[in-house]
C-alpha atoms as one frame of an Amber mdcrd trajectory, in Angstrom:
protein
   5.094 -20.483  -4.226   2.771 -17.903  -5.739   5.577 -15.891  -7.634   3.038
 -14.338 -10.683   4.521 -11.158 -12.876   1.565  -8.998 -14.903   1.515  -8.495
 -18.289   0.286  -5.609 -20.208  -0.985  -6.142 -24.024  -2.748  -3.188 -25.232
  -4.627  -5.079 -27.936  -5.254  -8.338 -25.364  -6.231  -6.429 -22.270  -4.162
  -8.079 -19.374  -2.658 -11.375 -18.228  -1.478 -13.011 -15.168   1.469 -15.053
 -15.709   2.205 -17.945 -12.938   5.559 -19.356 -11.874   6.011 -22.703 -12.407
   8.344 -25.444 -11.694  10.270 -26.046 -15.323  10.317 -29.868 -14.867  13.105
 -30.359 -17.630  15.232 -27.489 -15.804  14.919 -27.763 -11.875  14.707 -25.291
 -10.207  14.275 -22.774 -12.887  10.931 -21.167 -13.186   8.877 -20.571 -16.721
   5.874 -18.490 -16.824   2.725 -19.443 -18.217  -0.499 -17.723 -18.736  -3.291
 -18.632 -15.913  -5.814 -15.941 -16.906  -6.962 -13.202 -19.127  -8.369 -10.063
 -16.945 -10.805  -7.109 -18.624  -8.932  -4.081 -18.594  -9.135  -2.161 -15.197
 -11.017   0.957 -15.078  -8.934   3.922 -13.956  -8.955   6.398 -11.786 -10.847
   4.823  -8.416 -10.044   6.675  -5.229  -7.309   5.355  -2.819  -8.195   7.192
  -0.282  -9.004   5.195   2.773 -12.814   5.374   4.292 -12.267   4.068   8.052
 -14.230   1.846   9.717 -17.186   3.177  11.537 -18.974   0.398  13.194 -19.212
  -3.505  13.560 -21.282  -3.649  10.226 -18.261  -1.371   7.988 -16.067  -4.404
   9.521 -17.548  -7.073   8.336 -18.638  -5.219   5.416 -14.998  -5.269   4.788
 -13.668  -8.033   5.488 -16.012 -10.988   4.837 -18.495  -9.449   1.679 -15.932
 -11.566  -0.408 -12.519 -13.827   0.252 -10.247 -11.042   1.175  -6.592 -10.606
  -0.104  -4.052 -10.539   2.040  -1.824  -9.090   0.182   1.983  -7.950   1.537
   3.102  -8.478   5.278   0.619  -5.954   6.699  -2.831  -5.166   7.098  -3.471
  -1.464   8.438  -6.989  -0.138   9.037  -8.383   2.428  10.090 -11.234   2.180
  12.525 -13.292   4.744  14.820 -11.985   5.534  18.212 -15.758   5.979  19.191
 -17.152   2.769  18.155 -13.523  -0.141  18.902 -11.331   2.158  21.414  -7.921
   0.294  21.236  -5.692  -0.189  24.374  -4.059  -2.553  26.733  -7.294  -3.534
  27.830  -9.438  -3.334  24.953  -8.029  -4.679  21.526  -9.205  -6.661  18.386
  -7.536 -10.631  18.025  -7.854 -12.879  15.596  -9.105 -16.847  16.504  -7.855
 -19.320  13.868  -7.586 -23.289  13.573  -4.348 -25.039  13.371  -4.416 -28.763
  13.070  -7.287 -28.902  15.101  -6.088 -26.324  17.529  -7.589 -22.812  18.419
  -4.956 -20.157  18.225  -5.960 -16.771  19.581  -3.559 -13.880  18.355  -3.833
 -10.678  20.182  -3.508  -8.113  16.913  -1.630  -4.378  17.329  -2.124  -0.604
  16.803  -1.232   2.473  16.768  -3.350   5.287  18.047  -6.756   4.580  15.605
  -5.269   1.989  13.384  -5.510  -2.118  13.218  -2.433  -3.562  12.965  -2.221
  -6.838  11.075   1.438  -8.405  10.680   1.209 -12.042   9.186   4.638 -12.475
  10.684   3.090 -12.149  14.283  -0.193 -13.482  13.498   1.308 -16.686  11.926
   3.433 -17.416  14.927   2.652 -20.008  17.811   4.923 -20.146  20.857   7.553
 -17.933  19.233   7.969 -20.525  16.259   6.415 -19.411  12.693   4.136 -21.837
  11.218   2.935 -22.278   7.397   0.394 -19.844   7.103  -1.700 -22.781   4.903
  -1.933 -24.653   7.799  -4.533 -22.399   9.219  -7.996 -22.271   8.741 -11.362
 -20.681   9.981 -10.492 -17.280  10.929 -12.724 -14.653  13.336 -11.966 -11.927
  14.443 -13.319 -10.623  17.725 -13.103  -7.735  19.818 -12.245  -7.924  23.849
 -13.719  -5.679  25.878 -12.398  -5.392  29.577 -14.789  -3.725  31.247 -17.003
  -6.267  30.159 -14.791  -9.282  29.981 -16.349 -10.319  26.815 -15.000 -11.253
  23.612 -17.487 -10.391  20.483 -17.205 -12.187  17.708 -16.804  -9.473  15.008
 -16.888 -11.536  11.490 -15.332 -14.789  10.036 -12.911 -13.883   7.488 -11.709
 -15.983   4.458  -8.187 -14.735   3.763  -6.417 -15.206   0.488  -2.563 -14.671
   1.536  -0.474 -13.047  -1.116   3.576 -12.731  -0.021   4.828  -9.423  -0.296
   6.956 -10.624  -3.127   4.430 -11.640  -5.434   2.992  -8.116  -4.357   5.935
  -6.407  -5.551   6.022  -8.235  -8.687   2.883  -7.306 -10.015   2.975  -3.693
  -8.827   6.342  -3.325 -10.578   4.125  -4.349 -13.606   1.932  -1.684 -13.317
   3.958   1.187 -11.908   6.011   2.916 -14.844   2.808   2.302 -17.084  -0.566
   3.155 -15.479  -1.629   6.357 -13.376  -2.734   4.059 -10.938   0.044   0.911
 -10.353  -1.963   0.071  -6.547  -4.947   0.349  -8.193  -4.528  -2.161 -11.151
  -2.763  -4.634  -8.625  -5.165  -4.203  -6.354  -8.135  -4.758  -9.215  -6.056
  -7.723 -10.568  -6.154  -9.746  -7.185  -9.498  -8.757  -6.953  -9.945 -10.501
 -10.656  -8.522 -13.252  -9.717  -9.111 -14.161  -6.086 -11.983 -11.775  -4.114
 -11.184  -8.313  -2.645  -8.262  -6.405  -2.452  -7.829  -2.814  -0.669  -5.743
  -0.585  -2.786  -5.013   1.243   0.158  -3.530  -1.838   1.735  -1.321  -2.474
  -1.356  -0.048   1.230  -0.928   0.191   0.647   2.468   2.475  -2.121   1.863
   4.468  -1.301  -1.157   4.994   2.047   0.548   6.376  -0.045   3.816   8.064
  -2.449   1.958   9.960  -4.501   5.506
């Protein structure tokens, strides 16, 4: 699993502490430290920009591996530029043992809706979300009939409870709790949204 709990040291900055199997003990899990992190800077905005055009997208999503962190991805994006409806709608294309798996993704009015419980699910049966690969994410558009491939995205997938674990860290001792968890799965692993760790931790299902 990736079960991880934070630790705060004022005089050592910050640690990440991994679960791992306790060989002597099975089944029981010990901590050890997998790495030091600079203290986080305070104070960043959480407020959420949108997405304006293809560019902001891929901006987004692909200038670094991005976290996945919790069950949900929600973004969002300008009516104007990705109108979403029955006929026009954002999917993502991934590979699966060789396999292309195309999963239509939801919304709500102006938002992208990303569930991993959907998106990791083929013919109603969920798969192991490490068995996929090589994500894209396009846009359909019906008038057109054309897909457009939008960006490739290199997710880092981050269960809600090892979400929860580090927030709960962070949340009766910093200003900012989504902040710092965001920033320390940024440390470790690429880019992380605060405002999706809000998002999630405020929607905890």
């Amino acid at each position: 699993g990736d079960a991880m709990a934070a630790v705060l040291d004022p005089e050592m900055g910050r640690y990440i502490l991994k679960a791992e199997a306790d060989e002597k003990r099975s089944g029981d899990l010990i901590y050890v430290i997998k790495t030091a992190i600079t203290p986080v800077r305070g104070g960043m905005s959480t407020r959420a920009g949108g997405i304006n055009n293809a560019f902001d997208m891929k901006v987004y999503f692909a200038e670094a591996s991005y976290v996945w962190a919790g069950n949900w991805v929600s973004l969002r994006i300008s009516r104007a530029a990705f109108p979403m409806d029955v006929n026009n709608f954002f999917f993502l294309r991934y590979n699966l043992e060789g396999e292309q798996i195309n999963k239509k993704l939801g919304y709500s009015e102006d938002k992208l809706l990303m569930s991993k419980e959907e998106v990791f699910k083929v013919d109603g049966v969920s798969i192991d979300a490490l068995n996929a690969s090589d994500f894209e994410l396009f846009y359909f558009k019906s008038a057109e009939e054309v897909s457009e491939l939008i960006t490739e995205i290199d997710f880092v997938l981050i269960s809600q409870e090892s979400l929860l674990n580090v927030y709960n860290a962070f949340k009766d001792r910093s200003k900012y709790p989504f902040n710092e968890t965001a920033d320390m799965f940024s440390s470790m692993y690429g880019k992380c949204d605060p405002v999706q760790v809000e998002y999630n931790i405020k929607n905890n299902k």
